[in-house]
KETI-759156 format. One record per atom (N, C-alpha, C): residue in one letter; x, y negated, z negated. Coordinates in Angstrom, 2 decimals, always signed. Layout:
! KETI-759156
+-----+---------+---------+---------+
: res :       u :       v :       w :
+-----+---------+---------+---------+
:   A :       X :       Y :       Z :
...
+-----+---------+---------+---------+
//
This chain:
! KETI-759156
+-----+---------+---------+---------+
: res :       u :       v :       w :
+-----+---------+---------+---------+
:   X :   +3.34 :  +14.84 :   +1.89 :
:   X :   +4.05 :  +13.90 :   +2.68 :
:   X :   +3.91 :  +12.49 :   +2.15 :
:   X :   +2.79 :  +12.24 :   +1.17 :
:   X :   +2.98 :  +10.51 :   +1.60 :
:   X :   +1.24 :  +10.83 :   +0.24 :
:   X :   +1.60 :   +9.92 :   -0.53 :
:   X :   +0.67 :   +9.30 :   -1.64 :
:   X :   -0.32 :   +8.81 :   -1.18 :
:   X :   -1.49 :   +9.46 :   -1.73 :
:   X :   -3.01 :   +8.93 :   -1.24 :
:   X :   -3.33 :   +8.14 :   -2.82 :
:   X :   -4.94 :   +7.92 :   -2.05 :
:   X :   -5.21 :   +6.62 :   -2.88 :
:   X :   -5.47 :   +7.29 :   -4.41 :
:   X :   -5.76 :   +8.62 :   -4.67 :
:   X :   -5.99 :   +9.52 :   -5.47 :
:   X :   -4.66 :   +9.42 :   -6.44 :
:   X :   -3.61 :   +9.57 :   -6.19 :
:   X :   -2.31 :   +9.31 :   -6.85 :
:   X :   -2.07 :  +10.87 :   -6.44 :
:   X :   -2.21 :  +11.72 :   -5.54 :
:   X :   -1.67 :  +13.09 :   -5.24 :
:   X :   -0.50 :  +12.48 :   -3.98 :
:   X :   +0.64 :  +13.12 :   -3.97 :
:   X :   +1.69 :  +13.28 :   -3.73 :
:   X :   +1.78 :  +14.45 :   -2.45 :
:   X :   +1.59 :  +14.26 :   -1.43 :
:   X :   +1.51 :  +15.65 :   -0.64 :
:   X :   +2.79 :  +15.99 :   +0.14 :
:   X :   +3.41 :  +16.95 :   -0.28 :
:   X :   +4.61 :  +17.42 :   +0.24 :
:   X :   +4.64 :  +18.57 :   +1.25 :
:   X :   +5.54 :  +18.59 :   +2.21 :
:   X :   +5.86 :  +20.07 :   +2.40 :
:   X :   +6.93 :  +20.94 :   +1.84 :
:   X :   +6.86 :  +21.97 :   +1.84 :
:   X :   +7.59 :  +23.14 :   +0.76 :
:   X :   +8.95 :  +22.86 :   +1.06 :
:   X :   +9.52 :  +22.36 :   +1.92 :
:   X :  +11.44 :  +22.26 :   +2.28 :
:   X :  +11.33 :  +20.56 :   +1.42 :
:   X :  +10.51 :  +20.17 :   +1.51 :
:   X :  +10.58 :  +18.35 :   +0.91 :
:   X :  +10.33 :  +18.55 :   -0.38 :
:   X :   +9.66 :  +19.64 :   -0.96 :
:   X :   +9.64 :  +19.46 :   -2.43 :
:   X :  +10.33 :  +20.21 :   -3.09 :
:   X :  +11.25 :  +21.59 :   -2.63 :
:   X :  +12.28 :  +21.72 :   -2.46 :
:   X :  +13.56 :  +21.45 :   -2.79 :
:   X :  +13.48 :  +19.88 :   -1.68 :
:   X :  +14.66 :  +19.32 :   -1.95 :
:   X :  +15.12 :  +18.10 :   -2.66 :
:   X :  +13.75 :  +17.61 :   -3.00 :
:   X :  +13.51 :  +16.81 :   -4.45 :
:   X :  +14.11 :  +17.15 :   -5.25 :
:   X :  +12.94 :  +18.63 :   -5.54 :
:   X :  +13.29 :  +18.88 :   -6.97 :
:   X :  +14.51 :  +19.61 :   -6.83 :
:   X :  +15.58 :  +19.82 :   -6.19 :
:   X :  +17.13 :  +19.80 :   -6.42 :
:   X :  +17.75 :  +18.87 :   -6.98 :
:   X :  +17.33 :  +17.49 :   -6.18 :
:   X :  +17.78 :  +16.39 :   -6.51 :
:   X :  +17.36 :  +16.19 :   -7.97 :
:   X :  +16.54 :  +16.10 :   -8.18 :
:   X :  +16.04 :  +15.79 :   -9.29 :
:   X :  +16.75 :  +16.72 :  -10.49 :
:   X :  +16.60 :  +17.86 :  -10.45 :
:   X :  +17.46 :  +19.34 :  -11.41 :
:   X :  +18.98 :  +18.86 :  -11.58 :
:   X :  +19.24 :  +18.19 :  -10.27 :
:   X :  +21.31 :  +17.55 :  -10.32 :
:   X :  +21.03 :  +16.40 :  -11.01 :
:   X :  +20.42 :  +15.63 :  -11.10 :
:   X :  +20.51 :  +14.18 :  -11.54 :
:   X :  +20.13 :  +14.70 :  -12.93 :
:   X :  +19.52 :  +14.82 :  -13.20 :
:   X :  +19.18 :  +14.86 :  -14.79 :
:   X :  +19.31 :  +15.84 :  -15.74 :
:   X :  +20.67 :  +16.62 :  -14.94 :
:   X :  +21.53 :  +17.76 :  -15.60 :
:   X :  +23.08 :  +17.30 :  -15.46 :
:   X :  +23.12 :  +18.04 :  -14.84 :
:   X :  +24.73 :  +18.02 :  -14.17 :
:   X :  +25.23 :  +16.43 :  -13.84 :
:   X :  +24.06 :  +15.93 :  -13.01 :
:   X :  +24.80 :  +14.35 :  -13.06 :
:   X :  +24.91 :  +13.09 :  -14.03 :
:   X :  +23.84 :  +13.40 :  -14.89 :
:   X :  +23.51 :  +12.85 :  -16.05 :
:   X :  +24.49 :  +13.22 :  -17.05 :
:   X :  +25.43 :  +14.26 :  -16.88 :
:   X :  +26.75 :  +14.36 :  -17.73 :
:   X :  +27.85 :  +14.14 :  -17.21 :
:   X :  +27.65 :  +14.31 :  -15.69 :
:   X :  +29.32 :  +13.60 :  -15.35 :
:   X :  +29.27 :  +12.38 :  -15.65 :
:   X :  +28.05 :  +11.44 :  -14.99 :
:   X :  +28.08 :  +10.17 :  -15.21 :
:   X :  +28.46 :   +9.76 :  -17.12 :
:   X :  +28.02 :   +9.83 :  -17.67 :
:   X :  +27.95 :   +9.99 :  -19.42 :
:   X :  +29.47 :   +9.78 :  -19.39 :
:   X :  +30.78 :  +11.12 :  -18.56 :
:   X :  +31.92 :  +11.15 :  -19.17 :
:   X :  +32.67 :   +9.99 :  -18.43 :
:   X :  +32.10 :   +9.60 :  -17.18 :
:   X :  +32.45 :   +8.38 :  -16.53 :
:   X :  +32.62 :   +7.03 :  -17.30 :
:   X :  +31.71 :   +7.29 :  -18.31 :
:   X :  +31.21 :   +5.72 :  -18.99 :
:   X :  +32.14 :   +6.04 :  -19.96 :
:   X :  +32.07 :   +7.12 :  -20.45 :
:   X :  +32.86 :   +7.15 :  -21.72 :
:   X :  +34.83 :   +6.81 :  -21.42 :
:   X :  +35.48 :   +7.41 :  -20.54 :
:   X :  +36.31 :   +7.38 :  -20.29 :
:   X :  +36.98 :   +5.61 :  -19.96 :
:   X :  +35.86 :   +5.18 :  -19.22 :
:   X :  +35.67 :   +3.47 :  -18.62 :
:   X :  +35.72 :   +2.91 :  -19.77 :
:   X :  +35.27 :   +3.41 :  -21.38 :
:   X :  +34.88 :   +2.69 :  -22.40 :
:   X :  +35.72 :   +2.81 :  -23.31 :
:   X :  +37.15 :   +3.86 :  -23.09 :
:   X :  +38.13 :   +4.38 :  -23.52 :
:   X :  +39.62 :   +3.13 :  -23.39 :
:   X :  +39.09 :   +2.13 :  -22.03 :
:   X :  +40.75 :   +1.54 :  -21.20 :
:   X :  +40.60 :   +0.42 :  -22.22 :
:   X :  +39.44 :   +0.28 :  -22.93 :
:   X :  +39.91 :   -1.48 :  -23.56 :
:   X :  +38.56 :   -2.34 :  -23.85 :
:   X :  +38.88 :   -3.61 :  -23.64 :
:   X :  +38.32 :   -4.48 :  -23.43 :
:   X :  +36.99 :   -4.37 :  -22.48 :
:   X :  +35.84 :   -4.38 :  -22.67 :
:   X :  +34.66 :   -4.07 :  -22.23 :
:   X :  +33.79 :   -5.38 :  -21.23 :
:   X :  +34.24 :   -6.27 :  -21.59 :
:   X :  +34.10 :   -7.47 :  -21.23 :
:   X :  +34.71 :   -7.55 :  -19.64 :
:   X :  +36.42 :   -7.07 :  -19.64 :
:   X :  +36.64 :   -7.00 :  -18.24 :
:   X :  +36.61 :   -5.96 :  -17.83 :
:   X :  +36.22 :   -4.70 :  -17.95 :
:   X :  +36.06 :   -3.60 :  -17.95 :
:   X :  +35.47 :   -2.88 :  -16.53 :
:   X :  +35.59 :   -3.63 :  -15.19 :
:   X :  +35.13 :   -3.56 :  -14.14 :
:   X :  +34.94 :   -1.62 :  -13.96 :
:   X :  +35.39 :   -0.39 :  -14.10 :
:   X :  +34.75 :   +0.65 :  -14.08 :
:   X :  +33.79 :   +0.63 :  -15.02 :
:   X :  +33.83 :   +0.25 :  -16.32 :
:   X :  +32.86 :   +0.65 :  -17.00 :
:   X :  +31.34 :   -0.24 :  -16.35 :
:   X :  +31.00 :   -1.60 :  -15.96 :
:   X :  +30.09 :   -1.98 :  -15.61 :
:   X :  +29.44 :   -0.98 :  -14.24 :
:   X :  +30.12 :   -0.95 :  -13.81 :
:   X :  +30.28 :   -0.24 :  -12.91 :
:   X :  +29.42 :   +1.27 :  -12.80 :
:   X :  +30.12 :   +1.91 :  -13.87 :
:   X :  +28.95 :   +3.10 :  -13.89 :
:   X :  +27.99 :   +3.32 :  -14.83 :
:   X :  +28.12 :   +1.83 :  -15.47 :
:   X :  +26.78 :   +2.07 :  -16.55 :
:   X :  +25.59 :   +1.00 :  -15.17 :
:   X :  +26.00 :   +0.56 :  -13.89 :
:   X :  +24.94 :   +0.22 :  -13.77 :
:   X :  +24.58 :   +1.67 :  -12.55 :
:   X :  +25.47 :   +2.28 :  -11.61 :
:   X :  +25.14 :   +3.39 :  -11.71 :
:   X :  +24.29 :   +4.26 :  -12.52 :
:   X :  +24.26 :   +4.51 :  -13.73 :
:   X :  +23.31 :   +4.93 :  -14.43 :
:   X :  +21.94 :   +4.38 :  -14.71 :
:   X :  +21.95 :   +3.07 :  -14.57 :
:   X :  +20.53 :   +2.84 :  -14.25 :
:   X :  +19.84 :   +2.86 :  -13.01 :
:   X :  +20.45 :   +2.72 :  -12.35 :
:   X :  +20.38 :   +3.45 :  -10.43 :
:   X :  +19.59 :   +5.16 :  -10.74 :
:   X :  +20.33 :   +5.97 :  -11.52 :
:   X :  +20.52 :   +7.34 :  -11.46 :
:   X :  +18.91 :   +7.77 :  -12.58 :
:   X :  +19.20 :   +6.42 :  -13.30 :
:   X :  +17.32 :   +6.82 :  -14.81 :
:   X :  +16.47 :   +6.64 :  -13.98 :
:   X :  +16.22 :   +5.39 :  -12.87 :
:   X :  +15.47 :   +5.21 :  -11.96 :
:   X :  +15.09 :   +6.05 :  -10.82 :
:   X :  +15.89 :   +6.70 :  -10.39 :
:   X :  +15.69 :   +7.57 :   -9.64 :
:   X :  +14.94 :   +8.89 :  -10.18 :
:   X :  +15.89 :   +9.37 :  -10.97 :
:   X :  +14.99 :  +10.18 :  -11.75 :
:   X :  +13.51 :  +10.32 :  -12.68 :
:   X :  +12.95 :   +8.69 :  -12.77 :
:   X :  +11.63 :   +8.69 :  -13.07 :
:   X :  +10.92 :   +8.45 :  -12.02 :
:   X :  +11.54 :   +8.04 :  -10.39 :
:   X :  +10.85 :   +8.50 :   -9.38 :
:   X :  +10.68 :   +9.90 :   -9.00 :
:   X :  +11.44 :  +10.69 :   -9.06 :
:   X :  +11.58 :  +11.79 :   -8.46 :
:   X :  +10.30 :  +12.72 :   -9.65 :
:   X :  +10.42 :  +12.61 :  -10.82 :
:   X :   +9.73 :  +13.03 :  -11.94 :
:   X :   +8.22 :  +12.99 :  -11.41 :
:   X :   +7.88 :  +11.80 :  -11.03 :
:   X :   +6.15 :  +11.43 :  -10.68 :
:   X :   +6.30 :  +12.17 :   -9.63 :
:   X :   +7.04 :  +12.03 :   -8.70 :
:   X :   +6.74 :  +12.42 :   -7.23 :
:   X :   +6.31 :  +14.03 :   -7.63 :
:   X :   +7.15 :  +14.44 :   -8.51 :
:   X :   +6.97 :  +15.90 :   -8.17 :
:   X :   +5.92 :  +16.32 :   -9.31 :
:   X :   +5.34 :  +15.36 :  -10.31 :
:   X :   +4.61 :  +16.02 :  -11.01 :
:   X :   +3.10 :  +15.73 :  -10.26 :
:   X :   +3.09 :  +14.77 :   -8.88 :
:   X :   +1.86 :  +14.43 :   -8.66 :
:   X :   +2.07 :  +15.31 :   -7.37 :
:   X :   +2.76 :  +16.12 :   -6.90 :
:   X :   +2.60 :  +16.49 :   -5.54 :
:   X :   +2.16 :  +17.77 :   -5.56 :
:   X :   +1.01 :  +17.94 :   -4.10 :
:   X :   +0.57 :  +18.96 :   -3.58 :
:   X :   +1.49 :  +19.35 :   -2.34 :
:   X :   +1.41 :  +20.40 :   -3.10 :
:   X :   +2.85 :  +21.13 :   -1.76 :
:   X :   +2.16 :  +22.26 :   -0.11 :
:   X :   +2.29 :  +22.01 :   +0.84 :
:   X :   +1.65 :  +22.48 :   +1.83 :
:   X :   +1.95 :  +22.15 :   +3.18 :
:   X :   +1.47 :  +22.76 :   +4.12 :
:   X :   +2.21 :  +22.42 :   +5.36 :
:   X :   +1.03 :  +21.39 :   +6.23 :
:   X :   +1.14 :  +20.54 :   +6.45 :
:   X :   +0.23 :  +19.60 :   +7.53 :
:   X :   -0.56 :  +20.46 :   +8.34 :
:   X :   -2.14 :  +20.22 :   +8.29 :
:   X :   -2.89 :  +21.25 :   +9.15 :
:   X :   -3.91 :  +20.27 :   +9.91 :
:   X :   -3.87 :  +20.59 :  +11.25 :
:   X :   -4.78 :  +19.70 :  +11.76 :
:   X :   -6.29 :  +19.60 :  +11.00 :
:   X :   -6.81 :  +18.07 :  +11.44 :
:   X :   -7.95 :  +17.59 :  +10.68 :
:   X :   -8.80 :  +18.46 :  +11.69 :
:   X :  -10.08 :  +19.51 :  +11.12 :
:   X :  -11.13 :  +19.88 :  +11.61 :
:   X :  -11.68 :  +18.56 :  +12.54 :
:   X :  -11.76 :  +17.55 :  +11.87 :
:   X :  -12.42 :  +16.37 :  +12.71 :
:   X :  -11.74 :  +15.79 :  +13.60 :
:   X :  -10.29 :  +15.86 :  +13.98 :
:   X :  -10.28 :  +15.15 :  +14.62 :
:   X :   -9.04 :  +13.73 :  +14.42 :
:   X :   -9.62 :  +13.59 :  +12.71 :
:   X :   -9.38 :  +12.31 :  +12.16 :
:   X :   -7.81 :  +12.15 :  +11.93 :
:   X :   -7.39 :  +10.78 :  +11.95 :
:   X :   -6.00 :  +10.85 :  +11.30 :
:   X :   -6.17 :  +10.67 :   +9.75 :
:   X :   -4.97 :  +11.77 :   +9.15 :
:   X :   -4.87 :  +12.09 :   +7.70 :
:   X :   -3.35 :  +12.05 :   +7.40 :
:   X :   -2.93 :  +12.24 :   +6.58 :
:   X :   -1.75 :  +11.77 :   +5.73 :
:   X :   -1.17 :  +13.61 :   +6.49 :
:   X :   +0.38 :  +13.59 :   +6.86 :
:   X :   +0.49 :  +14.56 :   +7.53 :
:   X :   +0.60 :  +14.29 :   +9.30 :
:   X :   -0.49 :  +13.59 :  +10.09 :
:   X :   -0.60 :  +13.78 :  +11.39 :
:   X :   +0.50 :  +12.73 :  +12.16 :
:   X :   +0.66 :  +13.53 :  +12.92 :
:   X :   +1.61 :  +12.90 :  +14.22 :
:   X :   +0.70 :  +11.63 :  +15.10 :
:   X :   +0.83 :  +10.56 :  +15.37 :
:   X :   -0.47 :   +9.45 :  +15.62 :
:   X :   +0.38 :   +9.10 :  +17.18 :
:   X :   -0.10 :   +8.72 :  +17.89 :
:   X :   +0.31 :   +7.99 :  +18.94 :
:   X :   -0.75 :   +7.14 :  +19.21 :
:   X :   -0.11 :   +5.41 :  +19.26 :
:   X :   -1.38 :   +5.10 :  +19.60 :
:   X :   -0.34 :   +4.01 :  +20.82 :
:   X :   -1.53 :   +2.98 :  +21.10 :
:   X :   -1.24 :   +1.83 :  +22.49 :
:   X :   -1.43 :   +0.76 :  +21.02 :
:   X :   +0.10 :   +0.20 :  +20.90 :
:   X :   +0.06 :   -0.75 :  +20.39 :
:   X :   +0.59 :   -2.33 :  +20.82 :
:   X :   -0.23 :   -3.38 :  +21.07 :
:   X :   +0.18 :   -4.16 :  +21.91 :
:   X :   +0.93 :   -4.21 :  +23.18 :
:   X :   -0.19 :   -2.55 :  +23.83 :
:   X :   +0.16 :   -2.88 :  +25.07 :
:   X :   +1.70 :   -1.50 :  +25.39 :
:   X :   +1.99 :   -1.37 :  +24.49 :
:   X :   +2.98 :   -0.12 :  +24.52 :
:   X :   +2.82 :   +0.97 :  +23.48 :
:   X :   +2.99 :   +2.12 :  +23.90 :
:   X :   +2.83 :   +3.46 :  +23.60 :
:   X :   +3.38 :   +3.42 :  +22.19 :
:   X :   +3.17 :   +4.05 :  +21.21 :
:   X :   +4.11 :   +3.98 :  +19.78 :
:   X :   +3.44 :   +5.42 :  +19.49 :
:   X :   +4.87 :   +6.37 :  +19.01 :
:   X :   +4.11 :   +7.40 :  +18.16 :
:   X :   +5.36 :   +7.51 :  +16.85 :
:   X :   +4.71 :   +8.08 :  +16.00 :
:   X :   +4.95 :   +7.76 :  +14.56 :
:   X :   +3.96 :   +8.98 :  +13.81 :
:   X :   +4.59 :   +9.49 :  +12.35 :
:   X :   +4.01 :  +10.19 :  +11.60 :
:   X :   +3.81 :   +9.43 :  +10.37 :
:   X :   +2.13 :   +9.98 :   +9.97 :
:   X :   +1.91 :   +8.47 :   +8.82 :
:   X :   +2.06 :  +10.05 :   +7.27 :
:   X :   +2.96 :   +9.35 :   +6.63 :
:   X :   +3.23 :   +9.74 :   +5.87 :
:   X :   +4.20 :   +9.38 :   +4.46 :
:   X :   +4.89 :   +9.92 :   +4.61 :
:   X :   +6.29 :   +9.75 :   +3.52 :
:   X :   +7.85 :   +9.77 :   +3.60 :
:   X :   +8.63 :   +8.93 :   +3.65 :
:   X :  +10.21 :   +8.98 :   +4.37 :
:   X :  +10.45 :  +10.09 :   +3.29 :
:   X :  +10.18 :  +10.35 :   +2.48 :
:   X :  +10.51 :  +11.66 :   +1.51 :
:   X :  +10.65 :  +12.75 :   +2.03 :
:   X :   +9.77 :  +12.94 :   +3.00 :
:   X :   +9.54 :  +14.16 :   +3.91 :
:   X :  +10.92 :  +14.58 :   +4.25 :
:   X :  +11.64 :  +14.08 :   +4.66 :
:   X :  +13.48 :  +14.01 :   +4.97 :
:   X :  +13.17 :  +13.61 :   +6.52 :
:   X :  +13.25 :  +15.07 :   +7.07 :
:   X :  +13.70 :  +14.69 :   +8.72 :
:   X :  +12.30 :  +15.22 :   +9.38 :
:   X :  +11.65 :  +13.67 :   +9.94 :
:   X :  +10.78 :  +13.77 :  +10.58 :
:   X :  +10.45 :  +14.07 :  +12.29 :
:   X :  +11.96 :  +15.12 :  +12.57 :
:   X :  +12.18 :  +15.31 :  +14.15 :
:   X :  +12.51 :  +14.20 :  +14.52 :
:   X :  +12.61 :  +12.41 :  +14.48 :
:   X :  +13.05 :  +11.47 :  +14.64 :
:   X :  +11.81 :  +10.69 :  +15.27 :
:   X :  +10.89 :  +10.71 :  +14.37 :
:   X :  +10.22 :   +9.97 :  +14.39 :
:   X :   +9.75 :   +9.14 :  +13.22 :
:   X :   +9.84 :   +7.88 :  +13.71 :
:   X :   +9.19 :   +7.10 :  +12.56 :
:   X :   +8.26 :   +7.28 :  +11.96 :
:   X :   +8.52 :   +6.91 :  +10.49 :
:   X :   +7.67 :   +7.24 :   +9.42 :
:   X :   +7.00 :   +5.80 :   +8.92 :
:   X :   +5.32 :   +6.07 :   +8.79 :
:   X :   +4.78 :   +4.98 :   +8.03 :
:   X :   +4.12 :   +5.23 :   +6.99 :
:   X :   +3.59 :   +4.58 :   +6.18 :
:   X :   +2.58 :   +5.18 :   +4.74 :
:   X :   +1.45 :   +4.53 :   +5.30 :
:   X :   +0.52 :   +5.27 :   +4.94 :
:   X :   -0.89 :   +5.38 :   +4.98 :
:   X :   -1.04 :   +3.62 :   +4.15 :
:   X :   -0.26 :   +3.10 :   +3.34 :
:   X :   -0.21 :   +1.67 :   +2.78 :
:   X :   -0.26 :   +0.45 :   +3.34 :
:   X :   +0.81 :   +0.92 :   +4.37 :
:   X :   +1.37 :   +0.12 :   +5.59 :
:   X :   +0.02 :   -0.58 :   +6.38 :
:   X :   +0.30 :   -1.59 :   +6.80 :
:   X :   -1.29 :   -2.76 :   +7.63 :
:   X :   -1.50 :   -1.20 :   +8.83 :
:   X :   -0.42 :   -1.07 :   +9.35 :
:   X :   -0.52 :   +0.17 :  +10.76 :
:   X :   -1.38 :   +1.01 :  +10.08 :
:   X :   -0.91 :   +1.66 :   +9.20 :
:   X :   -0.92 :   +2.91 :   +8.67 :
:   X :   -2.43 :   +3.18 :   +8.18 :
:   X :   -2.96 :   +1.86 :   +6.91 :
:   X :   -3.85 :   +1.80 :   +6.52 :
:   X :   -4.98 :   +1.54 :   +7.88 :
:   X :   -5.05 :   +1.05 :   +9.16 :
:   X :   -5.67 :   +0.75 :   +9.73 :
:   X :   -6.28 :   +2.16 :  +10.85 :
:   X :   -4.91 :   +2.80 :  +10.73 :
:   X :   -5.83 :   +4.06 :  +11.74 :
:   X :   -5.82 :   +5.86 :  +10.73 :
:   X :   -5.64 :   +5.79 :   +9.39 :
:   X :   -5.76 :   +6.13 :   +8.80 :
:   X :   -7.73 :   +6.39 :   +8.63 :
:   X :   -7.92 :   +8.19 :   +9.02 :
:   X :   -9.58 :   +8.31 :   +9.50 :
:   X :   -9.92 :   +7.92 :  +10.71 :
:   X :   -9.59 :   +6.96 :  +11.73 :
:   X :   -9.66 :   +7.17 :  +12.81 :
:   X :   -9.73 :   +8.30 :  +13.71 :
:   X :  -10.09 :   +8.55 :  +14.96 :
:   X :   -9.60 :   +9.52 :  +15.96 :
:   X :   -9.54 :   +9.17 :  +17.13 :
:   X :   -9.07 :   +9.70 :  +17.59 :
:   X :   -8.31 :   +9.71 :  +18.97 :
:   X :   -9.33 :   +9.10 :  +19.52 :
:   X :   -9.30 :   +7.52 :  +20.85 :
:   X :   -9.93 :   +6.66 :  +21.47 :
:   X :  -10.80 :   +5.41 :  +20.62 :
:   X :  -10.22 :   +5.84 :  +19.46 :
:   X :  -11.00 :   +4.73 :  +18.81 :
:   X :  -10.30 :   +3.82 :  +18.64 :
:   X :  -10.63 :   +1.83 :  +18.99 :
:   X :  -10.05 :   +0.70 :  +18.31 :
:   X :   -9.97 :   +0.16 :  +17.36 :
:   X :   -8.89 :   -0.34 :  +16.75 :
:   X :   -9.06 :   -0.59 :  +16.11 :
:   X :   -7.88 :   -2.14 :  +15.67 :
:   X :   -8.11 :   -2.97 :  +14.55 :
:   X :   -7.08 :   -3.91 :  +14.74 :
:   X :   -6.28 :   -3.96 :  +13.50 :
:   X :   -5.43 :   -4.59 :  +13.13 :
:   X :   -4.93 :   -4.89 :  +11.73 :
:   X :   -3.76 :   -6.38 :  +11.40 :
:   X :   -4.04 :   -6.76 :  +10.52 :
:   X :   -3.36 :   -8.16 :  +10.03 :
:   X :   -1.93 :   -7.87 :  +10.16 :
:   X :   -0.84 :   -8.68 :  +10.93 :
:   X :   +0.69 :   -8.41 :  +10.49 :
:   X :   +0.82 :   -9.16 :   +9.73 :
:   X :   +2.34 :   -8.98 :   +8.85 :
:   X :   +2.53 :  -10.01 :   +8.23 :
:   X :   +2.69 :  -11.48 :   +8.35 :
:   X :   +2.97 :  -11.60 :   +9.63 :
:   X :   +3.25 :  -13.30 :  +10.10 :
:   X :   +1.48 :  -14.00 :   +9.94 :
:   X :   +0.61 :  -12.88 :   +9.85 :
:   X :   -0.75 :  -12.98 :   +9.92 :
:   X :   -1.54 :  -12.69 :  +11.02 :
:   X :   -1.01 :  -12.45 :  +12.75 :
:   X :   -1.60 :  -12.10 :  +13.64 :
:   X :   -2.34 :  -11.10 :  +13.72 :
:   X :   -3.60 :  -11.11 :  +14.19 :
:   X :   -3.96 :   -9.94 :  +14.85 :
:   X :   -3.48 :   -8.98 :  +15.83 :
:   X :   -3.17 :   -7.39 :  +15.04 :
:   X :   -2.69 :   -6.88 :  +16.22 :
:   X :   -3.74 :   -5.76 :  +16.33 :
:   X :   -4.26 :   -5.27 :  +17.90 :
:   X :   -4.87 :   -4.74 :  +18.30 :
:   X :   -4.22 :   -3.21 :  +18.56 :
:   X :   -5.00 :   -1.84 :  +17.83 :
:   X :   -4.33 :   -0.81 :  +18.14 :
:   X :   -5.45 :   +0.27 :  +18.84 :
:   X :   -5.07 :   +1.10 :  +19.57 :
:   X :   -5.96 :   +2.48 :  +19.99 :
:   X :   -5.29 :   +3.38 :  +19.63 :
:   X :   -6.12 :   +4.62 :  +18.89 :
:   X :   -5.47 :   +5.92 :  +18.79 :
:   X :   -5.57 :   +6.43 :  +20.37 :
:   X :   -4.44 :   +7.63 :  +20.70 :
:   X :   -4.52 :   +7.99 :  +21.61 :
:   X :   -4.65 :   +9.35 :  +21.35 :
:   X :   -3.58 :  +10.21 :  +20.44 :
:   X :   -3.61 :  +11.35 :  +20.14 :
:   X :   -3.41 :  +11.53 :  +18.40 :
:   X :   -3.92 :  +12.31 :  +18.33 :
:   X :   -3.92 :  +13.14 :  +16.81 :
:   X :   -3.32 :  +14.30 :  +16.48 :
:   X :   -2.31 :  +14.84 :  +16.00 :
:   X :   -1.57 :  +15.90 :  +16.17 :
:   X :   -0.74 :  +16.10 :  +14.58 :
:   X :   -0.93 :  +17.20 :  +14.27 :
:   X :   -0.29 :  +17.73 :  +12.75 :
:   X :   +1.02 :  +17.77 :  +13.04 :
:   X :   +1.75 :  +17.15 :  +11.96 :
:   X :   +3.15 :  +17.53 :  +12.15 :
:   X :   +3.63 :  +18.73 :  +11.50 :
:   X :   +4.68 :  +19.23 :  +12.31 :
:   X :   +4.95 :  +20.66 :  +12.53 :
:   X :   +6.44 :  +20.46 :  +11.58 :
:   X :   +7.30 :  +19.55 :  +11.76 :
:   X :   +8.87 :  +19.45 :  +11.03 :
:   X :   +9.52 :  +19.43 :  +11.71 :
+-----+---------+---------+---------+
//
């Protein structure tokens, strides 16, 4: 679900899946349509005003980029289904609910990669939130810096593996 400090990549089996689809189309099949795109754009003329051709040659750097994300993601990921922490603790994977300034927030700390998180918000273990109740468990306080710089005060409430 979501990159630990280790550089492991932890996925579940439908998320890595559907990466590496993405990834198999982009740097096959799309990596040659795009190619005949440019070529054809590079066919009308003048290159200078050439508004398709800029066009999908910067598409293609959109498409190299992606594909040297998708490359790490999947050469660093452990693939598996979220299992509750023996302890208790929040881990990369768990469903978190905590009391944050005073109102309820629940959220899965993980990876927007994951795709569809049942519709719940997704944070990284990176994140000021994320990093802050990350090992925690349930009733414990805790606080963390926002960006404006305030202190914000959080409690875990519940700890729960996400299911999909």
């Amino acid at each position: 679900m979501s990159e630990t400090t280790s550089g492991v990549t932890w996925l579940t089996q439908d998320a890595y899946d559907r990466l590496k689809a993405e990834y198999d189309h982009l740097s096959g099949p799309g990596r040659t349509e795009l190619a005949k795109r440019i070529e054809q754009a590079r066919e009308e003329g003048d290159l200078r005003e050439n508004a398709g051709y800029h066009a999908a040659k910067e598409e293609q750097g959109k498409q190299e980029l992606r594909i040297r994300q998708l490359r790490h993601l999947l050469e660093t990921a452990q693939v598996g289904e979220a299992a509750p922490s023996a302890s208790g603790e929040v881990t990369l994977g768990s469903v978190v609910t905590v009391e944050l300034a005073g109102e309820e927030m629940k959220f899965l700390l993980g990876s927007r990669e994951v795709g569809d998180a049942g519709g719940l918000d997704v944070y990284s273990e990176r994140s000021p939130l994320g990093s802050a109740v990350l090992g925690r468990k349930a009733g414990e306080r805790v606080s963390y810096t926002a960006p404006n710089g305030r202190e914000i005060p959080v409690q875990v409430l519940r700890v729960e593996p996400f299911t999909g």
